[in-house]
N, C-alpha and C positions, 0 to 999 in steps of 0.2 A: 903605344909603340907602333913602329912603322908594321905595316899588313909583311912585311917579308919574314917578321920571326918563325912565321909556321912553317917555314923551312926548316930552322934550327927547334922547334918543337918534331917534327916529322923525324929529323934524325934519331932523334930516343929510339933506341932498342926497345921492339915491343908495339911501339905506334905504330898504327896501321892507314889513318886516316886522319885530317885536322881543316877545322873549319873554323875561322877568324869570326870572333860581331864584335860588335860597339853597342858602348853603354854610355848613354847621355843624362845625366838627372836633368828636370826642367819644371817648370810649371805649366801647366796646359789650360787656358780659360776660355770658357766661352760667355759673353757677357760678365754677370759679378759672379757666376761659379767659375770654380776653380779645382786646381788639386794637385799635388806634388807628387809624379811617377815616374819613371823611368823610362826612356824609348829606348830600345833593344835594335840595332841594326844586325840583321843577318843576312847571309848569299842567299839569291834569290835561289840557285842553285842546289842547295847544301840539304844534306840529308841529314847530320848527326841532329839538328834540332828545327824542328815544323812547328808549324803552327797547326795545333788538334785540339777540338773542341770536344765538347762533352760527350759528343756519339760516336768519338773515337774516329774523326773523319779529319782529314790532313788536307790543309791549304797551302798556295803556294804562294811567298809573297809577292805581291802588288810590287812593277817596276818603280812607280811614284804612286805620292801620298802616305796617307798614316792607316794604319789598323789599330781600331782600340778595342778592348775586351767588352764586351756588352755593358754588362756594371757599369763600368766609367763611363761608357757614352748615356746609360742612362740617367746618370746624376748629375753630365752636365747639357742632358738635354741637346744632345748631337746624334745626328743621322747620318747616314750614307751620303756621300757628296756637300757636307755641310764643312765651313771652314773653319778651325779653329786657330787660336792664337798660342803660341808655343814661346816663353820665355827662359832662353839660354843660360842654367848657372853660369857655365863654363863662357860664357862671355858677359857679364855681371847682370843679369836679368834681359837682354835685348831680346825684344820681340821678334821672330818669324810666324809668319802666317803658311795652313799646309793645310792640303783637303784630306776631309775622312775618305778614303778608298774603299774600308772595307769592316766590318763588324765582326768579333772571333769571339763565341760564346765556352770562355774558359771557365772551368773551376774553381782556379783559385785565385788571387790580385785581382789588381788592375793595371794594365799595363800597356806600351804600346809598341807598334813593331814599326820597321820602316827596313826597307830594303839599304845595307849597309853601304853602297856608294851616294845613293839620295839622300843617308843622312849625315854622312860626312861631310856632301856640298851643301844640307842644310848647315850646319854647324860651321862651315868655312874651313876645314881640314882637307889634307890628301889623304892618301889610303893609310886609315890606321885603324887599330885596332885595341878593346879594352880587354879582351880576355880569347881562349878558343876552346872550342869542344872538341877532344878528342877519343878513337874509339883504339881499343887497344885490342892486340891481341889476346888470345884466350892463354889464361893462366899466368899474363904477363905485367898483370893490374899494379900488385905493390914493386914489384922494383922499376916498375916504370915511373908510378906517381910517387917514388922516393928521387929517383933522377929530373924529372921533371921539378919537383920542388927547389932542388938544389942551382937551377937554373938563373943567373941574376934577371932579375925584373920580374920576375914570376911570384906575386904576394903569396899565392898560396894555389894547393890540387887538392879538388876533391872527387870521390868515389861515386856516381849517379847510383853504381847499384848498392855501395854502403847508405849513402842517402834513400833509398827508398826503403830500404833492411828495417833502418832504425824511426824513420816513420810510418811503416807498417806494423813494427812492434808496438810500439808505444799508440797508435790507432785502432787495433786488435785488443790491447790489455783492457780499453777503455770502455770499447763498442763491447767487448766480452762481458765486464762486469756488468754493467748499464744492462745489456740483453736479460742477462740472469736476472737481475731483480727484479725488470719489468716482466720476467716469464713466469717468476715463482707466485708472483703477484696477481697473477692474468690469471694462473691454477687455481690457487686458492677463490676464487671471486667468480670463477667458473662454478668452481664444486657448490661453493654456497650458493649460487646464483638457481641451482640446478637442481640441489639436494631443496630450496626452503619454496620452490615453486612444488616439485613431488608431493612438501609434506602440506603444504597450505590445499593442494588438490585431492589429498588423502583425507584432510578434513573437511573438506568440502563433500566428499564422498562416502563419509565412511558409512553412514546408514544404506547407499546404495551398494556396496563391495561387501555389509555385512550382510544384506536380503540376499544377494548372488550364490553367497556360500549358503546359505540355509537352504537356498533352491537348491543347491546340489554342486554349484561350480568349484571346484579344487582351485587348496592355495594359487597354485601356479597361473592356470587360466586367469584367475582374479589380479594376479600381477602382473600378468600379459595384458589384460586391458588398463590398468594406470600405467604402468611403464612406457606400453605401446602407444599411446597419448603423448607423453613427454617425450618419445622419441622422438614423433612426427612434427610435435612444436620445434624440436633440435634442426629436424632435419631442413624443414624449410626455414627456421633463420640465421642459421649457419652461412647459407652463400646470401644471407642479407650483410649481415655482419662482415664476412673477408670483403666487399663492398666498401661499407663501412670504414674497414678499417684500411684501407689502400684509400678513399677521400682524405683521414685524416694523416696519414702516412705522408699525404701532396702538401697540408695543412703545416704541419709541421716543419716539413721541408723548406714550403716558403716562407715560414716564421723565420727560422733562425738565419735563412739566405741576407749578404751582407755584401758591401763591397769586394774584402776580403775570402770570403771563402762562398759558396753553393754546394749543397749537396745535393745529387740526384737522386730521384727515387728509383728504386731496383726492385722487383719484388719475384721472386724467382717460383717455379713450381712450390720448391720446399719448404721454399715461407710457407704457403698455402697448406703443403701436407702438415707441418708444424702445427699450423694453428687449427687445421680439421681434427689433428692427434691432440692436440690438450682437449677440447671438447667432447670425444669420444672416450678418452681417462675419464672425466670429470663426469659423462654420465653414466660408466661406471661404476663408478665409486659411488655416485648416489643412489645407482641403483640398487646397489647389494645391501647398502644401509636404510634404503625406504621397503625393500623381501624382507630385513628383519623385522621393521615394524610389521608389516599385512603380516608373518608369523607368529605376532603375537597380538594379533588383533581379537579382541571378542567381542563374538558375537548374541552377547545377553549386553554386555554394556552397552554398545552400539546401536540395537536397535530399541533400548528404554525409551518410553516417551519422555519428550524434552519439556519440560516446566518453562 
């Protein structure tokens, strides 16, 4: 549609602001790679939609040339300043040629951007437009995006913050379950990890823990020296392990990293209390169950000569 409808979108009751882009499908090659995306024209001007990369940092677009999302330039092997060859659905595959200006390390897709009067004269169009963003007033979302719907030429409105609503839900239900298993899983394997190192060091010891006591040393003292042992193993490989586990936390990350989506690694204090807290349960619990055994330890069995 010609770029003037965001006039007759601005009039809606409730709109507060409207910014026009263009959307091109194409195919973008460089030698025999290839790949079927979308180029996205937006004002270079416009605030309802930037270009933000992963560290939450906002670029402004490039007057000429193309931005591509890191992914894509690196599958087809394009850099900064390198030209690619861009084939026009919308004009039955014809080639234009456009240089990378700029590299934008997104999240999710692959995709590219171009300032929306440069790609219109790429495309051979005047000022038009595929779709616009706009921001509305507060509390004035649904009868605005009911009037806006009803609009001719308008396929369709949708809600950014219903859309992020219902993919946060549905990314929470998942990371929620996932988390739980892998933590129930981590406790357990802790506790035994913890509990059969105690008890293999208890038999390793036990003629030495039963002499202590015949000398004189009380249960407790005699706990305090194997526990205090296993403590101090905990304590020094505890920040070996949150190490550990933040390499393969990256490991991960760049496993399942794809065209399509990237996750970043995040690992917050509370991770870290989190998983100091399971450890410090888990040598708890072994510990009270390795006082019972030394409680019922004897000392005529213990120090019998061994055949």
């Amino acid at each position: 549609r010609p770029a003037r409808v965001r006039h007759e979108l601005a009039a809606v009751r409730g709109v507060r602001a409207v910014e026009g882009f263009r959307a091109v499908a194409v195919r973008i090659r460089n030698g025999h790679r290839w790949r079927q995306i979308a180029i996205t024209g937006l004002d270079s001007r416009g605030q309802l939609r930037r270009l933000v990369d992963v560290e939450g940092r906002s670029y402004a677009i490039p007057p000429a040339g193309l931005v591509l999302t890191t992914s894509l330039a690196r599958t087809l092997r394009l850099a900064r300043g390198d030209t690619a060859v861009i084939e026009l659905f919308e004009r039955g595959g014809e080639p234009r040629r456009v240089v990378v200006a700029a590299l934008l390390d997104e999240l999710l897709g692959t995709a590219g951007y171009m300032e929306i009067g440069e790609l219109n004269r790429l495309v051979g169009e005047g000022a038009v437009v595929s779709g616009a963003f706009v921001a509305l007033e507060p509390g004035a979302e649904s009868g605005a995006l009911a009037a806006l719907g009803r609009i001719p030429g308008v396929a369709s409105a949708a809600s950014r913050r219903s859309m992020l609503e219902s993919f946060e839900e549905t990314i929470s239900a998942n990371i929620t379950l996932t988390t739980t298993i892998v933590s129930i899983l981590a406790c357990v394997i802790a506790i035994g990890v913890l509990y059969n190192g105690a008890r293999i060091a208890l038999s390793e010891r036990g003629r030495e823990l039963a002499s202590l006591r015949v000398l004189g040393f009380t249960r407790r003292e005699v706990a305090a020296l194997l526990l205090g042992e296993q403590g101090a193993v905990n304590a020094l490989g505890t920040p070996l392990g949150l190490l550990l586990g933040l390499g393969l936390a990256w490991v991960i990350a760049a496993a399942f990293a794809s065209e399509l989506y990237r996750f970043p690694v995040i690992v917050t204090a509370r991770t870290y209390l989190a998983a100091v807290g399971v450890i410090a349960g888990a040598s708890l619990i072994a510990a009270i169950a390795m006082r019972r055994r030394l409680q019922s330890l004897s000392m005529v069995e213990v120090l019998k000569a061994r055949e």
